[in-house]
TORKOL-4160 file (C-alpha; in steps of 0.2 Angstrom, whole numbers, padded with zeros to 4 digits, m for minus):
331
<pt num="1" X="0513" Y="m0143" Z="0465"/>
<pt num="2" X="0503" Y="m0126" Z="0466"/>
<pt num="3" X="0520" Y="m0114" Z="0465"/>
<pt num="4" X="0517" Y="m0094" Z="0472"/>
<pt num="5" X="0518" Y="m0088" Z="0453"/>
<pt num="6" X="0521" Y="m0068" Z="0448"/>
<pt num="7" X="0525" Y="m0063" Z="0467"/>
<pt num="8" X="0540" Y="m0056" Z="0470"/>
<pt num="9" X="0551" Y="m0065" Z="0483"/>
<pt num="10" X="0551" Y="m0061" Z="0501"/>
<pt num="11" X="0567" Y="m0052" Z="0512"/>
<pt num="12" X="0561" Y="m0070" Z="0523"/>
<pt num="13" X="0561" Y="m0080" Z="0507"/>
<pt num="14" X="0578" Y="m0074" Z="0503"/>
<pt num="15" X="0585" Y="m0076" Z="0521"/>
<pt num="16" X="0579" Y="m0094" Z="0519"/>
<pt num="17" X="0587" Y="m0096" Z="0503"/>
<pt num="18" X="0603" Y="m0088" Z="0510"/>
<pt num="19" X="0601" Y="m0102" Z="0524"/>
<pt num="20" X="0601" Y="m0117" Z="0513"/>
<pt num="21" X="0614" Y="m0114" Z="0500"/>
<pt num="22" X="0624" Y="m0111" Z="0516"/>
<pt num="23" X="0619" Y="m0128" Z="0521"/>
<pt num="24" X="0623" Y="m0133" Z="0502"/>
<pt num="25" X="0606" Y="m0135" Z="0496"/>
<pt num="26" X="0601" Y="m0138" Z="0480"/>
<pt num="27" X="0591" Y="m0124" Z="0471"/>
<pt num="28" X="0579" Y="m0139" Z="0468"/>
<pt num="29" X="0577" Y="m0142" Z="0487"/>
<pt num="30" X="0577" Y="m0125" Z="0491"/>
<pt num="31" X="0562" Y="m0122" Z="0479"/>
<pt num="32" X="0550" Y="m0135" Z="0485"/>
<pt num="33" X="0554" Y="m0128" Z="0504"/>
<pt num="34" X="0547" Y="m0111" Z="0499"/>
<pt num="35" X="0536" Y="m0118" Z="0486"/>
<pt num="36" X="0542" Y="m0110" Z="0472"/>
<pt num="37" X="0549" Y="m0116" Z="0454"/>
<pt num="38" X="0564" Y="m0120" Z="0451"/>
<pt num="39" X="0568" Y="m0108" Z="0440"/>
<pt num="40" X="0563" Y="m0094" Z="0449"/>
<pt num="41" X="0575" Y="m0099" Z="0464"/>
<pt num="42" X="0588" Y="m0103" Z="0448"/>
<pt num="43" X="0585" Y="m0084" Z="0440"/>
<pt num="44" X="0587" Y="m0077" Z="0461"/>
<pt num="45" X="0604" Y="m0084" Z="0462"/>
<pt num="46" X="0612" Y="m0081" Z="0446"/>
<pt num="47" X="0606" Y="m0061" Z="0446"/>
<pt num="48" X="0614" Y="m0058" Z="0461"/>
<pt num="49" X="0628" Y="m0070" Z="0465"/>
<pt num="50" X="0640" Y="m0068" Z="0447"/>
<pt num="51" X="0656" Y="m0074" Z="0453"/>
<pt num="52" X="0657" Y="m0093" Z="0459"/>
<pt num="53" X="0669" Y="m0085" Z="0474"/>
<pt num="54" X="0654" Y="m0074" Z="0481"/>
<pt num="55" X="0641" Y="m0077" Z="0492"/>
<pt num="56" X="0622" Y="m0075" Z="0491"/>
<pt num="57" X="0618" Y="m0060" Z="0503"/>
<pt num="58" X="0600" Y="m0058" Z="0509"/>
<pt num="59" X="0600" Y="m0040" Z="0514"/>
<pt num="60" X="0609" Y="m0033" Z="0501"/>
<pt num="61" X="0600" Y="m0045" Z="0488"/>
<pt num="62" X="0583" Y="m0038" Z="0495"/>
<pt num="63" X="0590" Y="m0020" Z="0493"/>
<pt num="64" X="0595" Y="m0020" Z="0475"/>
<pt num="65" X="0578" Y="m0031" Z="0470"/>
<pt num="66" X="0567" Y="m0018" Z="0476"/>
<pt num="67" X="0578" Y="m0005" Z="0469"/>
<pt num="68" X="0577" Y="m0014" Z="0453"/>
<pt num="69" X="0559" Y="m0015" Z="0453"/>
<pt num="70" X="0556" Y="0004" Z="0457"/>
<pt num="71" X="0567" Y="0007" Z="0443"/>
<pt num="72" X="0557" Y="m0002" Z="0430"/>
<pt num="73" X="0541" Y="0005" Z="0435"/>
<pt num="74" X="0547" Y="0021" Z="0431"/>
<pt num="75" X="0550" Y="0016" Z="0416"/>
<pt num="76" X="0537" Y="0020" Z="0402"/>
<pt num="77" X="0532" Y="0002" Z="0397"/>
<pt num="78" X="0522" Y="0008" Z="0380"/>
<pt num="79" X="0536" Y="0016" Z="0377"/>
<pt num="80" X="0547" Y="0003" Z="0378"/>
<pt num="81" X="0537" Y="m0012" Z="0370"/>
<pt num="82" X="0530" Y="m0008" Z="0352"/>
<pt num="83" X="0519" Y="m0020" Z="0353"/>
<pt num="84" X="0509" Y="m0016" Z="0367"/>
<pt num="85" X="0511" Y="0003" Z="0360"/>
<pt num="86" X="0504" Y="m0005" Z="0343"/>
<pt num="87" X="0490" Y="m0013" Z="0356"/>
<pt num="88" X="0485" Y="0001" Z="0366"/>
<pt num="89" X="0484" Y="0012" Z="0352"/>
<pt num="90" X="0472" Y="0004" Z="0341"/>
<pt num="91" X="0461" Y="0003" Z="0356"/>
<pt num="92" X="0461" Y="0019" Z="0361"/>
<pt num="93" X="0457" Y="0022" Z="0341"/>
<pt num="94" X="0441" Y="0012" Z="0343"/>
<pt num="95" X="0436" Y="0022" Z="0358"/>
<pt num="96" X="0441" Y="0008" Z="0372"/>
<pt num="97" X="0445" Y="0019" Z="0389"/>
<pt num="98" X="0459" Y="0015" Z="0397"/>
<pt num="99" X="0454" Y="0004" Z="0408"/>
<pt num="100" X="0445" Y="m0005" Z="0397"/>
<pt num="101" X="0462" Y="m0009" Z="0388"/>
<pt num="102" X="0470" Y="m0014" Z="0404"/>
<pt num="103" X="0458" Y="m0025" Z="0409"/>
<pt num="104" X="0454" Y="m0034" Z="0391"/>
<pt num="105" X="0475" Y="m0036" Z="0385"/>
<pt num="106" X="0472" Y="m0047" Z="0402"/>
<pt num="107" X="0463" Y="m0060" Z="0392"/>
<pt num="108" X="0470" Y="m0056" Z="0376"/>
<pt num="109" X="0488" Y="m0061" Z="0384"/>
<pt num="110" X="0488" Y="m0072" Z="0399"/>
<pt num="111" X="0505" Y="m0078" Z="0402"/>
<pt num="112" X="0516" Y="m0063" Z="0393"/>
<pt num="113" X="0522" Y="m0051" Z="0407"/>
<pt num="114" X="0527" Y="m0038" Z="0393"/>
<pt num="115" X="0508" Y="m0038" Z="0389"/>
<pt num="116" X="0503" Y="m0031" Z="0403"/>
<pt num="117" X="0499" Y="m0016" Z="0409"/>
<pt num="118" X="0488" Y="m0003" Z="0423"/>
<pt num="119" X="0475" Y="0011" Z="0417"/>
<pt num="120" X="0487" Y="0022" Z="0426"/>
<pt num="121" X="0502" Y="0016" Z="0417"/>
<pt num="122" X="0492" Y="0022" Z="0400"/>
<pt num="123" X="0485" Y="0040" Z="0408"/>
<pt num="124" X="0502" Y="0042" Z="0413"/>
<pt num="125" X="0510" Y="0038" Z="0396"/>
<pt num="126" X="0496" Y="0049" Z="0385"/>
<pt num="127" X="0499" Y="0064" Z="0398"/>
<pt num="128" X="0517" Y="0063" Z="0401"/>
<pt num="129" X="0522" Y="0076" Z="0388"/>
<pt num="130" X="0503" Y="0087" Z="0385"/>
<pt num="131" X="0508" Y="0098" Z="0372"/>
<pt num="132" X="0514" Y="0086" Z="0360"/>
<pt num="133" X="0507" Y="0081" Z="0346"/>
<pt num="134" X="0503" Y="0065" Z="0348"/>
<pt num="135" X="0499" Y="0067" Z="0366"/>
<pt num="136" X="0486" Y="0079" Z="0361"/>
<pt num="137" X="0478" Y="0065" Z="0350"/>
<pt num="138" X="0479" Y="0052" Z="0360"/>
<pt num="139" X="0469" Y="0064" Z="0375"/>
<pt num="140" X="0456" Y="0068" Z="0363"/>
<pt num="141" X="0453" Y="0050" Z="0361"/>
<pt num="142" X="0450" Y="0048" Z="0380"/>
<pt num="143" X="0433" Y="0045" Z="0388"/>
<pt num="144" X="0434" Y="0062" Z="0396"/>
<pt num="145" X="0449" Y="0071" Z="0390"/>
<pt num="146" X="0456" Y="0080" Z="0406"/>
<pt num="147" X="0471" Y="0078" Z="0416"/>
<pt num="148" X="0459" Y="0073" Z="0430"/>
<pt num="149" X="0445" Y="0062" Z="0429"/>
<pt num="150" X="0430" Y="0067" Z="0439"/>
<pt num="151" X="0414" Y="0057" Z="0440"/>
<pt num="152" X="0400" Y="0067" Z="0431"/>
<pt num="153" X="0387" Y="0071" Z="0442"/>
<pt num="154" X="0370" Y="0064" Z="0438"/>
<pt num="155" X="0358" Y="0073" Z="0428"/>
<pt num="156" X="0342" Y="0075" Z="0438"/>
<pt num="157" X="0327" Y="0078" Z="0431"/>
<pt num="158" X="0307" Y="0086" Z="0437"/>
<pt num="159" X="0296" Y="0069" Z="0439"/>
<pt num="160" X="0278" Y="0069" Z="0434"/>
<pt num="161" X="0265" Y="0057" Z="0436"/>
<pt num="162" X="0261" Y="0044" Z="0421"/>
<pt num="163" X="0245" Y="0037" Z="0425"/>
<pt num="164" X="0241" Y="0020" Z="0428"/>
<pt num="165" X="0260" Y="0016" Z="0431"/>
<pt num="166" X="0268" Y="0003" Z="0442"/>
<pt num="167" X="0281" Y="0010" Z="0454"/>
<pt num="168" X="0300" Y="0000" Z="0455"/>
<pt num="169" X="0293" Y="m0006" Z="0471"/>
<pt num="170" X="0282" Y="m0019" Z="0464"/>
<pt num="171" X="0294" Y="m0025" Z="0453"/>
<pt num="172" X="0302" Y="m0040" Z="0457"/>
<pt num="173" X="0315" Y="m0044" Z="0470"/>
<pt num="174" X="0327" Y="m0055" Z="0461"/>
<pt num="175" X="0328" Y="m0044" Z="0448"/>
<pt num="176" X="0340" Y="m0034" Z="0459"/>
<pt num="177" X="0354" Y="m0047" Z="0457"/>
<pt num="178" X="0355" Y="m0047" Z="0441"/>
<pt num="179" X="0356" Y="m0066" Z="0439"/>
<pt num="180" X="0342" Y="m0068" Z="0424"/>
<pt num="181" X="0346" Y="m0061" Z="0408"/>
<pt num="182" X="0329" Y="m0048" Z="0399"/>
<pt num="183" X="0327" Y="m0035" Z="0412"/>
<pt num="184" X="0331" Y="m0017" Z="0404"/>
<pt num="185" X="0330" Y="m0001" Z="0409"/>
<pt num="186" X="0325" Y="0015" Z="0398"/>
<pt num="187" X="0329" Y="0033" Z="0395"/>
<pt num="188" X="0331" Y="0046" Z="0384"/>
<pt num="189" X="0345" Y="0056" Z="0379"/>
<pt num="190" X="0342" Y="0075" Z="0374"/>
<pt num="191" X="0351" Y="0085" Z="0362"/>
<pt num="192" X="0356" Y="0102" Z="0358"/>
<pt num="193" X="0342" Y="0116" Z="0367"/>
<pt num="194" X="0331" Y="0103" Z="0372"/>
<pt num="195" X="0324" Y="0100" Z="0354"/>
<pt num="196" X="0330" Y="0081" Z="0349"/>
<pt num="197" X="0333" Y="0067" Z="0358"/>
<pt num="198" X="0338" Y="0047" Z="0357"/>
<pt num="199" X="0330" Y="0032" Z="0365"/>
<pt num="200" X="0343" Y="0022" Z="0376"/>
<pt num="201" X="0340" Y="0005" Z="0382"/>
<pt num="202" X="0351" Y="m0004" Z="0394"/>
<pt num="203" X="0348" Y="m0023" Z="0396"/>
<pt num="204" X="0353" Y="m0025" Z="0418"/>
<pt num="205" X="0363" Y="m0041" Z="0416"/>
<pt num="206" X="0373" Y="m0041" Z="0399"/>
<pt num="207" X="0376" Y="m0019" Z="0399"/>
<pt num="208" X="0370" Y="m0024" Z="0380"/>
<pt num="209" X="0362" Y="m0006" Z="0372"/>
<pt num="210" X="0350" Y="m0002" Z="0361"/>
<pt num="211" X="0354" Y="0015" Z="0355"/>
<pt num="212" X="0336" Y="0021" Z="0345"/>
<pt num="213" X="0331" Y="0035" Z="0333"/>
<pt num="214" X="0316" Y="0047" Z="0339"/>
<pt num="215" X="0307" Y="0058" Z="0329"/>
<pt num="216" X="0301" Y="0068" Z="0343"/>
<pt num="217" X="0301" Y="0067" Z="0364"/>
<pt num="218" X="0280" Y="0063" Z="0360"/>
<pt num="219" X="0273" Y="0047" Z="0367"/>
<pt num="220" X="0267" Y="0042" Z="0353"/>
<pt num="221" X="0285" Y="0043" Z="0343"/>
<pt num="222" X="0296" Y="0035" Z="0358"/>
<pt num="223" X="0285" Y="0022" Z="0361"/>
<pt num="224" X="0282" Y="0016" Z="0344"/>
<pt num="225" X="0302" Y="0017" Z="0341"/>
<pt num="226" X="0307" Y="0006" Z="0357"/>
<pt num="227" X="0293" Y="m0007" Z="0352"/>
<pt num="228" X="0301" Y="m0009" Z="0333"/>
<pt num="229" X="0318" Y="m0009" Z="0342"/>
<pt num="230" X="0312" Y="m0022" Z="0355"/>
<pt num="231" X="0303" Y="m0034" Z="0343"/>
<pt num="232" X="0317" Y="m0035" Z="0335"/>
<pt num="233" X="0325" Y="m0047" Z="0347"/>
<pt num="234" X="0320" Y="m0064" Z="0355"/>
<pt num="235" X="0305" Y="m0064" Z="0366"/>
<pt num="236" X="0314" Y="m0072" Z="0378"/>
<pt num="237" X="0325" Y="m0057" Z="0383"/>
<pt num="238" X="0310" Y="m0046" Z="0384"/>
<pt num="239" X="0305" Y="m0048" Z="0404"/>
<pt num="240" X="0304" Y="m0030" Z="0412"/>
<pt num="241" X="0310" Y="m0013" Z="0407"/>
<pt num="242" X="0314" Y="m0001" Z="0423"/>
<pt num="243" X="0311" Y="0017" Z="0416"/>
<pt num="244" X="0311" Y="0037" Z="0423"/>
<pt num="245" X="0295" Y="0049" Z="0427"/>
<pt num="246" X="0298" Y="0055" Z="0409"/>
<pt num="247" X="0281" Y="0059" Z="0400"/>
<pt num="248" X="0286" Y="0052" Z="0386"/>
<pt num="249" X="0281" Y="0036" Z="0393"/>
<pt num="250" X="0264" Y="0041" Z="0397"/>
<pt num="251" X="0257" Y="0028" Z="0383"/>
<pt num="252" X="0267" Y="0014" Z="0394"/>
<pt num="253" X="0250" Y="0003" Z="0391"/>
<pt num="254" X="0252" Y="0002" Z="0372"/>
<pt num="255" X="0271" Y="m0003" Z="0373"/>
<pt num="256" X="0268" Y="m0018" Z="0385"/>
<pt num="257" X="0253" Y="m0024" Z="0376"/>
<pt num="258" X="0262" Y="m0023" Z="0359"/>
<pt num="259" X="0280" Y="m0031" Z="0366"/>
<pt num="260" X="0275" Y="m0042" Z="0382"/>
<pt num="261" X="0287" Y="m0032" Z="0393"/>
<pt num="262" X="0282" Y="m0026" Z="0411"/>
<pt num="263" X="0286" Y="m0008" Z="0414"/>
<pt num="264" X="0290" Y="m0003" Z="0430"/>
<pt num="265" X="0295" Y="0017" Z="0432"/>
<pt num="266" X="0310" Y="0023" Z="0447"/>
<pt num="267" X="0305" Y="0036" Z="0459"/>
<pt num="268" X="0307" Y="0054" Z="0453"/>
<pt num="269" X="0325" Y="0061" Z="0457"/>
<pt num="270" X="0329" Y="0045" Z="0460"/>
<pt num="271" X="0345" Y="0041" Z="0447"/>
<pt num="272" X="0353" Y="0027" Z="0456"/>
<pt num="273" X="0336" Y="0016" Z="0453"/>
<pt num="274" X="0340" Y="0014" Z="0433"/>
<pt num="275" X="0361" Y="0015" Z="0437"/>
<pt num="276" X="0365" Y="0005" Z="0422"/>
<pt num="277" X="0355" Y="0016" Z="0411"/>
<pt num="278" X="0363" Y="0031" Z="0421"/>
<pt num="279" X="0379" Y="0024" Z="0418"/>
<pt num="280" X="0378" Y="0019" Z="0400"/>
<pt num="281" X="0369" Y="0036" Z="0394"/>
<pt num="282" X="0386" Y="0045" Z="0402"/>
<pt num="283" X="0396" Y="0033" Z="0389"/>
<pt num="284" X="0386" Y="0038" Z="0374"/>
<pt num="285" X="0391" Y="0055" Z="0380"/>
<pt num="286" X="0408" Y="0052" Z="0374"/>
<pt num="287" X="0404" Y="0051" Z="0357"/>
<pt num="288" X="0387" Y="0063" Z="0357"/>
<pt num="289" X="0393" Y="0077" Z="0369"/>
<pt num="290" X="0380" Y="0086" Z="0376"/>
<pt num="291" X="0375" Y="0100" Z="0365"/>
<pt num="292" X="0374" Y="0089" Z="0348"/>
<pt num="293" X="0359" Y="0091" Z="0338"/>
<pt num="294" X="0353" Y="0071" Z="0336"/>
<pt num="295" X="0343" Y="0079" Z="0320"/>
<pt num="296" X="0361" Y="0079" Z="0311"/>
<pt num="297" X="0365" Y="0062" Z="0318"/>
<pt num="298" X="0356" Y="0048" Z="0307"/>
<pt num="299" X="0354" Y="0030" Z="0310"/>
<pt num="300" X="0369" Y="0023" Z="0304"/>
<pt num="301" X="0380" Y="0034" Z="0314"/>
<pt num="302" X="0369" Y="0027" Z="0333"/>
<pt num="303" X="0371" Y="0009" Z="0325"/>
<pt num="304" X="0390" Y="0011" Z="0326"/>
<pt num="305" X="0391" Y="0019" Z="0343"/>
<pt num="306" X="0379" Y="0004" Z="0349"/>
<pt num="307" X="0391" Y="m0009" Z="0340"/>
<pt num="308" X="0406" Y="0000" Z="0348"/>
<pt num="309" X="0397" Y="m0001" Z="0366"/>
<pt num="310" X="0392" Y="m0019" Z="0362"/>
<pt num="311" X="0406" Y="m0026" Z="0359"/>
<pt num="312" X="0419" Y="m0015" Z="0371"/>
<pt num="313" X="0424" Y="m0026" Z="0386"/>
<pt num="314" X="0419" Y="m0018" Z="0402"/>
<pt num="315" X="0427" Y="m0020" Z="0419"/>
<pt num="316" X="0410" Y="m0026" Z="0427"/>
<pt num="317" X="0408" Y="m0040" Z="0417"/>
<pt num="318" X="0424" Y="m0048" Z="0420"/>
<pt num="319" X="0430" Y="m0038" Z="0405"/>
<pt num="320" X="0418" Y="m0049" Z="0393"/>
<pt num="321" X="0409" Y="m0039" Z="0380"/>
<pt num="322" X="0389" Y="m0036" Z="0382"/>
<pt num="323" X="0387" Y="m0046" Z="0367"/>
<pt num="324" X="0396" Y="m0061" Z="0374"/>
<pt num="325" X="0386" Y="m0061" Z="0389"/>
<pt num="326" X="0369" Y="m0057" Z="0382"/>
<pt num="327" X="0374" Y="m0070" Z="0369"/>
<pt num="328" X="0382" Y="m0086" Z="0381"/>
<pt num="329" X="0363" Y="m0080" Z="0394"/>
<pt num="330" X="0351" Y="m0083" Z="0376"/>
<pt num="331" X="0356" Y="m0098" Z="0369"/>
């Protein structure tokens, strides 16, 4: 029997159960009628009815419950539980956001109701005393570290035409549902006065990132660096990359002839057409803030961001990691 599990009972559910033990029911009989458990109808009865002499009351009952409930929800949960402080903690330490950690301790606990707890609950907790010491840590270890979040707005950029290049309109359909693993999407990242930059590249499916080194914004030097970084991997996941109007992808030709990749290029001031690039470039952001000079920042360092984005579970993916997607889509 499929009982109503973690849903709080009804002021009808309790006007039934009121009903029945009236009618001298059996808690077992009344929790079949309203398809419950046992021992939910068991726990209901015992809370609110503690002397044999009294009588179940399903208004009053109702009352209290949802008083009950309020109550607790004012209570800070992190707070209360250490392990779930212990939990959050170290995932705000590896630089999970909060929603991250609410959606991930989901799968990490399934059944435990102490284990459990809202992105809000967490903002609420870090930002309920500021000035505090620990506070103040805890907010620097936030995606954006405000009291309010606001989405960033996008970063536009001037288009120029790359010739012989193949607009996203050509680029095939199906590749808009994201059902087949190997399509990626390109940018670059630009540092401190315009004079540094990083390669990004987002695969559209898996979220999974390739985080890459540049010399310089020239052609010759991105290029080059995203065909060492794309031959690295199997051949299979290498279909079509989605890129801007950047002219650092004026030698397109050589880059597809020396990986096998199609590229296709998004209309100029059209962010939306590379979102997950868009969207993963903002999350680099956390840990590279605009201003940062990529010159002082060397390869190690990008390969721990990129593990850190690989292996974080993300709310659009079920709360999988990109690894485990791109990995269980290449096998």
């Amino acid at each position: 029997m499929n009982t109503n599990k973690h849903k709080r009972l009804s002021l009808k559910e309790r006007v039934i159960i009121q009903t029945l033990l009236e009618e001298n029911k059996s808690k077992s009989f009344i929790a079949k009628k309203l398809n419950r458990s046992r021992s939910t109808i068991t726990r209901e009865v015992n809370k609110w009815v503690s002397d044999p002499s009294d009588k179940y009351d399903a208004s009053l009952t109702d009352w209290l419950a949802k008083d009950d409930y309020l109550n607790k929800r004012n209570l800070d949960k992190i707070e209360t539980y250490s392990l779930l402080r212990f939990y959050v903690y170290k995932r705000l330490l590896k630089n999970w956001s909060p929603e991250q950690i609410s959606g991930r301790i989901k799968i990490d606990f399934p059944n435990d109701s102490v284990m459990t707890i809202s992105h809000e609950a967490i903002y609420m907790h870090i930002y309920s005393h500021p000035q505090a010491r620990l506070n103040k840590k805890l907010i620097k270890l936030l995606p954006y570290q405000k009291s309010r979040r606001r989405k960033p707005k996008p970063r536009r950029k001037k288009g120029s035409k790359i010739k012989d290049q193949i607009n996203i309109s050509q680029r095939p359909k199906h590749i808009e549902n994201r059902k087949e693993i190997g399509h990626w999407e390109g940018d670059l990242v630009i540092g401190k006065a315009q004079k540094s930059a990083i390669g990004t590249i987002v695969e559209r499916k898996s979220r999974y990132t390739l985080i890459i080194p540049v010399k310089d914004r020239t052609s010759k030097s991105v290029t080059r660096a995203f065909a060492k970084e794309l031959n690295r991997l199997d051949k299979q996941l290498l279909k079509t990359m989605t890129y801007d109007n950047g002219t650092e992808m004026a030698d397109h030709k050589w880059l597809a002839e020396n990986t096998g990749i199609d590229i296709y290029f998004a209309n100029p001031y059209a962010s939306w057409e590379r979102g997950t690039n868009e969207n993963t470039n903002g999350l680099i952001r956390r840990f590279l803030p605009k201003k940062t000079d990529f010159k002082n920042i060397n390869n190690n360092q990008l390969k721990i961001i990129q593990y850190k984005l690989n292996n974080g579970p993300r709310k659009v993916l079920g709360y999988k990691t990109p690894l485990e997607v791109i990995a269980q889509n290449s096998v």
